[in-house]
N, C-alpha and C positions, 0 to 999 in steps of 0.2 A: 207628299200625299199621305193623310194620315187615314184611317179610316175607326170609325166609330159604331159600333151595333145598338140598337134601341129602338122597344126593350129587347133586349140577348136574351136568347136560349140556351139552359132549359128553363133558369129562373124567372126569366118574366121581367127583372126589373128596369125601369125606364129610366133615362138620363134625365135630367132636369132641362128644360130649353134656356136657362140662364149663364146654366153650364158650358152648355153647345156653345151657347152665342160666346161666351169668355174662349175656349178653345178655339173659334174660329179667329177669334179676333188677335189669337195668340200665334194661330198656324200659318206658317212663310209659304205654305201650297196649298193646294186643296184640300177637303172638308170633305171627306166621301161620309153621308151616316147614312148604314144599311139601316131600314126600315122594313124588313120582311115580317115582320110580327106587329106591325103597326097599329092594324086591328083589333088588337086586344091590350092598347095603349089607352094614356086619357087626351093625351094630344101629340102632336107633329111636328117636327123642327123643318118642314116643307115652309113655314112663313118666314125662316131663318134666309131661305132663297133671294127676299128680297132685300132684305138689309145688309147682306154679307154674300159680297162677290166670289167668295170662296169657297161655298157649300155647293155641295151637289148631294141630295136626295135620291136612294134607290128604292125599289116594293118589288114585289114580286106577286103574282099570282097563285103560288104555287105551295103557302100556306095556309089562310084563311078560306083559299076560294079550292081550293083540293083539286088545284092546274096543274101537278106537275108537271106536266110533260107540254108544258107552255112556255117557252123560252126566253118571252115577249120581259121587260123589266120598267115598270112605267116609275117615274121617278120627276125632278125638275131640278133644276140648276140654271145657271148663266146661260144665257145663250151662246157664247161661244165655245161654252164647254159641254152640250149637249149634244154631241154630235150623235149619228146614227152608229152603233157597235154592230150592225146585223153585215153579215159578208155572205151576198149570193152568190152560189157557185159557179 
């Protein structure tokens, strides 16, 4: 499992989607890219989901939309890799 931020904090800058796609296509597990600052991106490696069984897309509400205290993490990947992470008690 490898994991990728984009764009990363504090500087803002964005991976390239050709890159991703080269790294997915290079990585033996999964493709985690955090996208929590994605809003302030010029585009999204969420269309990388369908070309490449390996990616899984994260977001968060909890920068652009000033959720912190919102736990929820909308994101998309393979469907067998999406499962629910929520544990009711």
């Amino acid at each position: 499992m490898f994991f990728l931020t984009t764009p990363n904090a504090p500087l803002g800058c964005a991976v390239p989607l050709d890159y991703i796609a080269e790294v997915a296509q290079r990585c033996s597990g999964l493709l985690v890219v955090d996208e929590a600052y994605v809003d302030f991106a010029e585009c999204s490696a969420l269309e990388l989901v369908k070309s490449h069984a390996n990616v899984v897309v994260t977001r968060t509400f909890s920068k652009s939309y000033s959720l912190a205290g919102d736990a929820s993490r909308p994101g998309g990947g393979p469907p067998g890799d999406c499962r629910s992470t929520r544990q009711d008690p």
